[in-house]
C-alpha distance (Angstrom), angle and dihedral (degrees) to the residues before:
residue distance angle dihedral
X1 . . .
X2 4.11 . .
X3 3.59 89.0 .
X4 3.82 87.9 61.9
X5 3.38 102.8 48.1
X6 3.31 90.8 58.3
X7 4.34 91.9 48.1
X8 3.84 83.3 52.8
X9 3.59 94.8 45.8
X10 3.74 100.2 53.4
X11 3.47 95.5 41.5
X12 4.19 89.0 51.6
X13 4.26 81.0 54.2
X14 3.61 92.4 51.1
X15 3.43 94.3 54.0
X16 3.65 94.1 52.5
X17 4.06 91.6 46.3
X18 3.70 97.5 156.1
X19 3.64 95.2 42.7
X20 3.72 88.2 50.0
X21 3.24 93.0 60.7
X22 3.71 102.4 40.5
X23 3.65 84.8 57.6
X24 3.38 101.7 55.7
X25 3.75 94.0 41.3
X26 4.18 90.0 93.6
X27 4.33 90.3 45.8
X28 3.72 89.7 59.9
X29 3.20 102.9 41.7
X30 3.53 96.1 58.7
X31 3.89 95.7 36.0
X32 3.78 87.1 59.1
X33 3.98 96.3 43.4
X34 4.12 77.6 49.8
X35 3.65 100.4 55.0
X36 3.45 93.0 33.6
X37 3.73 99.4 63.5
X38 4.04 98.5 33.5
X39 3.86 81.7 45.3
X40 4.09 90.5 53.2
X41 3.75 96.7 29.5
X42 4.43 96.5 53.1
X43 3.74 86.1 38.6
X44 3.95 86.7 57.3
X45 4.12 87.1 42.9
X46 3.22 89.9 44.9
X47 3.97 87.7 52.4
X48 4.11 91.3 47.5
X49 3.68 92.9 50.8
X50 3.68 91.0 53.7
X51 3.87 96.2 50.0
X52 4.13 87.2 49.2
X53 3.90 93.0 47.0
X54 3.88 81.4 53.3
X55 3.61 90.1 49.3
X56 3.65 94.1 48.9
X57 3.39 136.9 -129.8
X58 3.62 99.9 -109.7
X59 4.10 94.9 74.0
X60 3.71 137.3 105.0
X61 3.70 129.4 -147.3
X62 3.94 120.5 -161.1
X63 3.41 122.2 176.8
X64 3.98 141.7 155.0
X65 3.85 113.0 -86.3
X66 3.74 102.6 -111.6
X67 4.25 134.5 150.8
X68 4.12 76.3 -128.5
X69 3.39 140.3 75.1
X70 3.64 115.5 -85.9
X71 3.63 116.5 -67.7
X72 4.06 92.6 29.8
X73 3.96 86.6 110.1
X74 3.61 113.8 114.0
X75 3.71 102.9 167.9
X76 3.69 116.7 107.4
X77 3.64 85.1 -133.9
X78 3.70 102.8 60.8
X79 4.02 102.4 33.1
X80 3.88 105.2 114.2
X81 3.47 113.4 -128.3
X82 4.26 142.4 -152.4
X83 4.18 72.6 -99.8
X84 3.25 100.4 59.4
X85 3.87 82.5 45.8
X86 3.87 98.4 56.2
X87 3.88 89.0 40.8
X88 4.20 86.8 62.0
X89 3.57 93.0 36.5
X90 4.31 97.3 51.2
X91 4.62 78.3 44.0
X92 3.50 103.6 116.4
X93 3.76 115.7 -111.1
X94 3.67 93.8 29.9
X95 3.90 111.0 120.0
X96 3.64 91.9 -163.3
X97 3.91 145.7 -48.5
X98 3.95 145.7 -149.5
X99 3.70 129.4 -160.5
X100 4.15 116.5 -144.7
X101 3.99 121.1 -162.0
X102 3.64 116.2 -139.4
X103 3.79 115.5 -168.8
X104 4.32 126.8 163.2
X105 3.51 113.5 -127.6
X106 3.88 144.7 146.2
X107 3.51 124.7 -73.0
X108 3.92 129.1 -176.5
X109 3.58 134.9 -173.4
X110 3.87 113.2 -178.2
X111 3.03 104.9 -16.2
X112 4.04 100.1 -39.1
X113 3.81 124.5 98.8
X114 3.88 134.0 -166.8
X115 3.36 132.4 -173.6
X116 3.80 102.8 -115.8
X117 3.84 139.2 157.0
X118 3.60 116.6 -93.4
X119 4.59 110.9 -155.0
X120 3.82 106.6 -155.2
X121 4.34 95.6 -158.5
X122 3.40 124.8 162.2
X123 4.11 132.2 -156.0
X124 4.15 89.7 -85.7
X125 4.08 81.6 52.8
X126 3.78 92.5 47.9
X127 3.80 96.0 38.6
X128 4.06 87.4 64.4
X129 3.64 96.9 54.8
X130 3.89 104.3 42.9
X131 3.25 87.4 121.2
X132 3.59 104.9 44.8
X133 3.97 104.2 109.5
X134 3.91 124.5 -123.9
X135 3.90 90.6 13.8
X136 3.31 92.0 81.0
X137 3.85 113.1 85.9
X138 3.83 123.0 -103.1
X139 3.52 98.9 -170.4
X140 4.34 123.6 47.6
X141 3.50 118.5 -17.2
X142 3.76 149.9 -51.5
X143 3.92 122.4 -88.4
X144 4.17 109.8 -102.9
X145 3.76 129.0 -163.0
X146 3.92 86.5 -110.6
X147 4.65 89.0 62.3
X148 3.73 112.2 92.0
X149 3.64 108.5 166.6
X150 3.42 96.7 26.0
X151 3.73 139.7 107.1
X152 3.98 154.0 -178.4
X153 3.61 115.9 -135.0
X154 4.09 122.3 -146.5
X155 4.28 111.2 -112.1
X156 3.50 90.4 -99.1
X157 4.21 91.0 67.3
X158 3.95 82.6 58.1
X159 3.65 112.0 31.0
X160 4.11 110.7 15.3
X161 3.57 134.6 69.7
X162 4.17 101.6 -89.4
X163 3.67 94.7 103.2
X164 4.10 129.3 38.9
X165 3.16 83.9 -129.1
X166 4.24 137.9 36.3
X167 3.69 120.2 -103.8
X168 3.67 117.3 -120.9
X169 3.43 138.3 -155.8
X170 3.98 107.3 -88.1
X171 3.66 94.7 18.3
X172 3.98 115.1 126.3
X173 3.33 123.7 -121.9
X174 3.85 122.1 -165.5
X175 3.95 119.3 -130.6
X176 3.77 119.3 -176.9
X177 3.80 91.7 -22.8
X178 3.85 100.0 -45.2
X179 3.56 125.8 106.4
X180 3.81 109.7 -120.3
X181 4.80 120.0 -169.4
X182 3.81 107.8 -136.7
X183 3.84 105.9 -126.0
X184 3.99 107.1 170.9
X185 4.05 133.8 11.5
X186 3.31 116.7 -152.6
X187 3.42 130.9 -141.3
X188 4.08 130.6 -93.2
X189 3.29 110.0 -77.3
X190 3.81 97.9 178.9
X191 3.58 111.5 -118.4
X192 4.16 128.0 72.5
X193 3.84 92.6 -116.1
X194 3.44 100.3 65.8
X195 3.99 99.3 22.5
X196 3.53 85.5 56.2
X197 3.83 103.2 39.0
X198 3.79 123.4 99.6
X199 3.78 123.6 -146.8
X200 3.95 127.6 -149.0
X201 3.92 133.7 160.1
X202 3.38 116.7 -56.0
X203 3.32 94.7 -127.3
X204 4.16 98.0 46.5
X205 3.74 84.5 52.9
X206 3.87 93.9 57.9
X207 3.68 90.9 48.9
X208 3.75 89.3 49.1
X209 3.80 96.9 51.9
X210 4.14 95.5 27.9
X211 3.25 93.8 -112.5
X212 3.81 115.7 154.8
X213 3.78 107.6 177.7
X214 4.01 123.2 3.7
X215 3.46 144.2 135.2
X216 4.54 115.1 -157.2
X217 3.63 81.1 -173.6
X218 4.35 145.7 -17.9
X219 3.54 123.9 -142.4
X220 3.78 117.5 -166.7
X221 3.97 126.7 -160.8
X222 3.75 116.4 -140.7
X223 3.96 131.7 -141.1
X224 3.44 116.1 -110.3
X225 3.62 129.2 -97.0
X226 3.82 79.5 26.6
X227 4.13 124.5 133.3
X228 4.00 105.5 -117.9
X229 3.78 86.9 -158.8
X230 3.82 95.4 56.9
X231 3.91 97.2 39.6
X232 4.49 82.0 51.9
X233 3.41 84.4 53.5
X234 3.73 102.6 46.9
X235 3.96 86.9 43.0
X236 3.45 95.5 54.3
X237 3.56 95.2 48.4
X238 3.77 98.0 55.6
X239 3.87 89.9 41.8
X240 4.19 89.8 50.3
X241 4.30 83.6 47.0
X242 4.17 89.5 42.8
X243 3.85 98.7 49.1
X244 3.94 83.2 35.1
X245 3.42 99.9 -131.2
X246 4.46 135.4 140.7
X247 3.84 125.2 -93.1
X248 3.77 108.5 -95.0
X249 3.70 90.3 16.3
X250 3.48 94.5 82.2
X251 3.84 126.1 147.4
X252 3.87 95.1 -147.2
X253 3.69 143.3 41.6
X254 3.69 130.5 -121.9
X255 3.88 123.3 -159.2
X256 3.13 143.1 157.7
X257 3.76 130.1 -142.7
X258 3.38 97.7 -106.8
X259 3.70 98.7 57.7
X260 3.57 93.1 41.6
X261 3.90 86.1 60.8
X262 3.45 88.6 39.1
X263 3.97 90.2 54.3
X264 3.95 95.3 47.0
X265 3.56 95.3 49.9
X266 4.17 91.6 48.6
X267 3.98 83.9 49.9
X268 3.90 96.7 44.4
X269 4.04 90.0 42.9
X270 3.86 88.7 57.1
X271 4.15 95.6 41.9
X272 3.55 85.1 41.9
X273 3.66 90.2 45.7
X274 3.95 88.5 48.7
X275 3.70 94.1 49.2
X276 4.29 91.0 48.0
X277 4.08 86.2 54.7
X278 3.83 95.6 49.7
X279 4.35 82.6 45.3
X280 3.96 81.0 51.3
X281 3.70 98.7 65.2
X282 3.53 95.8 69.7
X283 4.04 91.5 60.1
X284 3.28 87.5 46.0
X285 3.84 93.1 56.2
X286 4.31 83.0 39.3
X287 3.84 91.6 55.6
X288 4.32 82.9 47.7
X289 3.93 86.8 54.0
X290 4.10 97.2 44.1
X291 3.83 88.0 46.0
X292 4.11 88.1 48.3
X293 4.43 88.6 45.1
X294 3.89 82.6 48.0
X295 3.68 104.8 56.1
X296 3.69 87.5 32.0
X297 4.19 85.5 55.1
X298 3.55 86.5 54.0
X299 3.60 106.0 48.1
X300 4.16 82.0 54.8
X301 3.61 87.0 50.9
X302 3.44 105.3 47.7
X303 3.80 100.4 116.2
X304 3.90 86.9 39.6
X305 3.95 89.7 65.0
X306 3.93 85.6 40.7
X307 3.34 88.5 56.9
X308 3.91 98.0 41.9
X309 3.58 91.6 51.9
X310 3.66 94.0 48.1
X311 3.58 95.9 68.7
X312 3.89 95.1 45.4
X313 3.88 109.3 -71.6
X314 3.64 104.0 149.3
X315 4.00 123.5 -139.0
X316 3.74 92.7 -104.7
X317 4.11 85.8 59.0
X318 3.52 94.6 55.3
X319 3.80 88.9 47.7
X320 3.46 92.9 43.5
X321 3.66 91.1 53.2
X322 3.37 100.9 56.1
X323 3.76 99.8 38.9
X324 3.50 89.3 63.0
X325 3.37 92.5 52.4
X326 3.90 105.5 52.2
X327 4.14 72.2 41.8
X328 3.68 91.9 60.7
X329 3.58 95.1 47.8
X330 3.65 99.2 50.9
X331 4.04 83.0 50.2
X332 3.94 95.2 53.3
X333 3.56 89.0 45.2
X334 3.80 90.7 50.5
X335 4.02 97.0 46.1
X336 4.26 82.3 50.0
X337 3.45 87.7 47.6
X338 3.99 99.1 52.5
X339 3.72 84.0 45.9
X340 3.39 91.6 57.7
X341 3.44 105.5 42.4
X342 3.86 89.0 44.3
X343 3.60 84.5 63.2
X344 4.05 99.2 41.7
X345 4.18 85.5 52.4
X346 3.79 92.4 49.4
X347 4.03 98.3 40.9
X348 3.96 83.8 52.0
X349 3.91 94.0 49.1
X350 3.40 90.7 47.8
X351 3.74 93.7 49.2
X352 3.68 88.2 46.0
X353 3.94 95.6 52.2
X354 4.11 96.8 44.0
X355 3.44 103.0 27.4
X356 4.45 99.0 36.5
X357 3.22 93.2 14.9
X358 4.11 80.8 -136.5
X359 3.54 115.0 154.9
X360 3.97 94.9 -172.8
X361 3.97 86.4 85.2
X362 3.48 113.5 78.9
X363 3.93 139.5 151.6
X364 3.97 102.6 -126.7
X365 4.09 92.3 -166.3
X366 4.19 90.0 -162.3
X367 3.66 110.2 178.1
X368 3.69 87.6 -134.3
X369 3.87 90.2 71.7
X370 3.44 96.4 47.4
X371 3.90 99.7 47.9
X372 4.48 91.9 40.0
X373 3.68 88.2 53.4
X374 3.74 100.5 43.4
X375 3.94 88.3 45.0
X376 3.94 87.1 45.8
X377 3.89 97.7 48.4
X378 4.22 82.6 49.3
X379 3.54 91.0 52.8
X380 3.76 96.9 43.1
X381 3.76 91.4 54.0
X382 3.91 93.2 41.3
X383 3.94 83.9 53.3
X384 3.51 93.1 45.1
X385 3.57 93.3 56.5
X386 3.84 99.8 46.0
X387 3.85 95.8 100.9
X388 3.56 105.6 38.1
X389 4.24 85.1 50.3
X390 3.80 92.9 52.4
X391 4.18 86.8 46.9
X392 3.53 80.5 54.0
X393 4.50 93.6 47.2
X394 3.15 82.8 48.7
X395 3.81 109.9 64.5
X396 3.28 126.3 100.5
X397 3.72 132.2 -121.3
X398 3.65 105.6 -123.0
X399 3.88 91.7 33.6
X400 3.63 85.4 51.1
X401 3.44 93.4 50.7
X402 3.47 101.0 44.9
X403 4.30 95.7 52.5
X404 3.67 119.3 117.1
């Protein structure tokens, strides 16, 4: 009997091709702007998560509270300094730590500058990220305590468009007036800060920029078996009694890399979530249309269901009948949809990788996705087509009959 209704109620949408299509016009649009941007958007958390599980959860960042980046403070009273450093390192559970200097500045090679941000890192620095991916440089070598003059240039320097022409290894770059040799490249990262940072001594930096004692930011390495939370806590304690300051009047943050993740992902989820809704007005104006084709369909099939019910079709038939088809197209529409928005994530990965060379943009094709918004655009068209089905139960033979 199932397997009928659904004979009858493809061959009732073929007849009414264009309509069919019309109507499912708003479902797949709004399936496709749905799997597109949960596709894109886990396939970017999926991407984050990744880069913090190479990071490790046993680290702590401290930084001054600023609306900037780190290293925008300029008040005395929030600049981080080799103090602050020594008072995190001597914190009990703390394996070891390293403070980097960030500062913008200009740099020019031949005869072009750009404003760009210059990381002062020494070996400790270095030593707690040797295992942190595409920083590391593909091309020359690392910075050591021993270089002066000499720097590693972000991916972009080599391979994007923020010179005329590529920087090589042993070219000089100028930063703030002194002439700097390229000795390593490092490889793309994915976003313009870092692809477009440079890094130098920590030391050269500070007597580049007159700096005499600052910290842009301090990561510290936990022991093992060790609770980050508890170690964050102690930390920020003896920084809040070493700088002398009040508890929640504190002129720094303390995090670890767990709750930074954790943080992200809570903001993404609700962007994400904000992004979905706006997606989710377009089914909503597709389940409007289906419901509009279906009592439409059954105004023109009045004396059909007259008929139908005259030699013994019950009312749950007739309801039946055309619940599966409002069903069916919310289903079609849903299976174009996927397609479609299968194809939009891709083409904008792809775009991403060759043209941006950005690998924060990628189509995470989770089954989940597919199968929720399939079995959502069914629903939505099933729902949509409630009414205009019982309208259609409810008819009566003779009145049926009898229309038009």
């Amino acid at each position: 009997m199932i397997k009928d209704f659904f004979i009858l109620a493809i061959n009732n949408l073929k007849r009414r091709r264009l309509r069919s299509w019309l109507t499912m016009i708003g479902i797949f649009i709004g399936i496709a702007a749905v799997v597109s941007l949960l596709s894109l958007g886990q396939g970017l958390q999926d991407y984050i998560n990744e880069q913090f599980e190479i990071l490790g959860g046993n680290k702590i960042i401290i930084q001054s509270k600023t609306l900037g980046p780190p290293g925008s403070a300029s008040s005395k009273s929030l600049i981080l300094t080799s103090k602050d450093l020594e008072v995190v390192k001597d914190t009990r559970g703390v394996n070891d730590a390293a403070g980097l200097l960030m500062k913008s500045g200009i740099v020019t090679f031949k005869d072009h500058s750009e404003v760009v941000f210059t990381l002062g890192m020494d070996e400790d620095w270095l030593s707690l990220f040797e295992n942190l991916g595409n920083f590391k440089v593909t091309e020359g070598r690392e910075l050591t305590n021993e270089d002066k003059f000499k720097v590693v240039v972000g991916n972009n320097h080599a391979y994007g468009e923020l010179w005329d022409k590529p920087v090589q290894l042993r070219d000089t770059l100028i930063i703030e007036g002194q002439e700097f040799k390229v000795i390593g490249i490092r490889g793309k990262i994915g976003n313009p800060f870092d692809d477009n940072a440079v890094s130098i001594p920590k030391e050269t930096l500070k007597e580049l920029v007159k700096v005499e004692d600052e910290e842009s930011q301090i990561i510290a390495k936990i022991d093992n078996n060790v609770d980050a939370e508890k170690v964050a806590e102690d930390v920020e304690r003896r920084l809040r009694k070493s700088r002398n300051e009040k508890e929640d009047q504190e002129t720094f943050d303390v995090s670890t890399s767990e709750q930074i993740l954790t943080t992200f992902n809570n903001i993404f989820a609700a962007v994400q979530g904000v992004l979905v809704g706006i997606a989710a007005i377009s089914l909503l104006v597709g389940g409007i249309g289906i419901m509009n084709t279906m009592y439409t369909s059954v105004l023109e099939r009045t004396k059909e269901i007259g008929t139908m019910k005259a030699i013994g079709a019950k009312n749950s038939h007739i309801l039946s009948i055309f619940l599966i088809e409002s069903g069916l197209l919310g289903l079609i529409g849903g299976i174009i949809g996927v397609a479609l928005g299968v194809a939009i994530a891709k083409t904008i990965e792809y775009i991403a990788a060759i043209y941006i060379g950005s690998p924060l943009l990628q189509a995470s094709l989770n089954p989940i996705i597919i199968i929720g918004a399939l079995a959502f655009s069914f629903v939505i068209g099933t729902l949509s087509g409630v009414f205009p089905a019982l309208q259609a139960a409810k008819l009566k033979p003779v009145d049926a009959l009898r229309y038009g």
